[in-house]
C-alpha positions as CSV (number, residue, x, y, z in Angstrom):
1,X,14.8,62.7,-58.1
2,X,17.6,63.9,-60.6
3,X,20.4,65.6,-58.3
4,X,21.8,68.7,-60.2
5,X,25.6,68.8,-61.2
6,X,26.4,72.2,-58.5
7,X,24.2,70.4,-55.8
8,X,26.2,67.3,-56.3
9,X,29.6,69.3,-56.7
10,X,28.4,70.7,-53.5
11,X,27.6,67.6,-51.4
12,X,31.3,66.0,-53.1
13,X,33.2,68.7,-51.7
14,X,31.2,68.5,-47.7
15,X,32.0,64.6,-47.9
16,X,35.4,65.2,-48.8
17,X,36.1,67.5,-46.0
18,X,36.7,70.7,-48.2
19,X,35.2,74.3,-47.7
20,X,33.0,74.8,-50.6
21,X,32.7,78.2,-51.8
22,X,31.4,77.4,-55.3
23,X,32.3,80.0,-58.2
24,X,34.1,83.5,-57.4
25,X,31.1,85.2,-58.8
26,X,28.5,83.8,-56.3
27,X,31.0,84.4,-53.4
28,X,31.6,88.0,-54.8
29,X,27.3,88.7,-54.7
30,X,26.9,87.1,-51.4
31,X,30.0,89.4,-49.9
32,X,28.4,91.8,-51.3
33,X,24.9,91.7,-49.8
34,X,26.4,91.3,-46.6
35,X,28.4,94.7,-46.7
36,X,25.1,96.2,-48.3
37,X,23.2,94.8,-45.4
38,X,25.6,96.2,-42.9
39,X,25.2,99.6,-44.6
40,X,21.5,99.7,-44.3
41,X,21.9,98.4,-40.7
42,X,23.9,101.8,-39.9
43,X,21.2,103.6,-41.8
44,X,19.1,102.0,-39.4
45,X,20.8,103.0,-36.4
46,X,20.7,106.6,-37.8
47,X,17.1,106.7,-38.0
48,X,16.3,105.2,-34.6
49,X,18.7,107.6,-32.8
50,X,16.4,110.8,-34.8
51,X,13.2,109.0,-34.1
52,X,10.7,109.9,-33.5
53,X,10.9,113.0,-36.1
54,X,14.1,111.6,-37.8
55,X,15.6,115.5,-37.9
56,X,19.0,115.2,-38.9
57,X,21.6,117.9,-37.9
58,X,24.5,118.8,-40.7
59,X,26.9,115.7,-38.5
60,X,24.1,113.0,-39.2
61,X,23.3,114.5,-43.1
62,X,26.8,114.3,-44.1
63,X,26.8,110.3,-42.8
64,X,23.1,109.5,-44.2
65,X,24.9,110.8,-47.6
66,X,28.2,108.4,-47.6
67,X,25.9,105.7,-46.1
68,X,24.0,106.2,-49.3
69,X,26.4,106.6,-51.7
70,X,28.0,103.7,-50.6
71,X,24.8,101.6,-50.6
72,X,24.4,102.8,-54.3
73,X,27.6,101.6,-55.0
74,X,27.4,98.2,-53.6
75,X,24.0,97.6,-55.2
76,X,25.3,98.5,-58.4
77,X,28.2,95.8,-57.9
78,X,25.2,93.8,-57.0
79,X,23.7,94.1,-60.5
80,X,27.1,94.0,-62.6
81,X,28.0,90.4,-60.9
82,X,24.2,89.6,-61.0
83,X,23.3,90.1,-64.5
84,X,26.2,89.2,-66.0
């Protein structure tokens, strides 16, 4: 079974004792999955404090829109460091 050259960069670097972080773009998507993944998780907690109707008064609009927005935002960094 061949070993490919990252997976053997990566096993190299655990031997030697180093953090392995691999390129600044893959650290840069992963970082930013987790922030979009802690937005949707406050979206979450939005919805299950309307439920059962999910009725949102002006307060909880105004966040559901900047949770949003920002959500857009960090899936579009998503794409650009993706598709690259």
């Amino acid at each position: 079974m061949a070993i490919s050259p990252t997976h053997k960069k990566a096993v190299t670097y655990f031997i030697t004792g180093q953090y392995y972080y691999g390129d600044p773009l893959s650290k840069r998507a992963v970082d930013v999955v987790f922030a979009a993944m802690y937005t949707l998780t406050d979206l979450r907690v939005l919805l299950r404090e309307t439920a059962p109707l999910h009725e949102l008064d002006a307060e909880q609009k105004a966040q559901a829109q900047r949770l949003l927005e920002n959500l857009e935002r960090q899936v579009g960094s998503l794409k650009q460091e993706m598709l690259k």
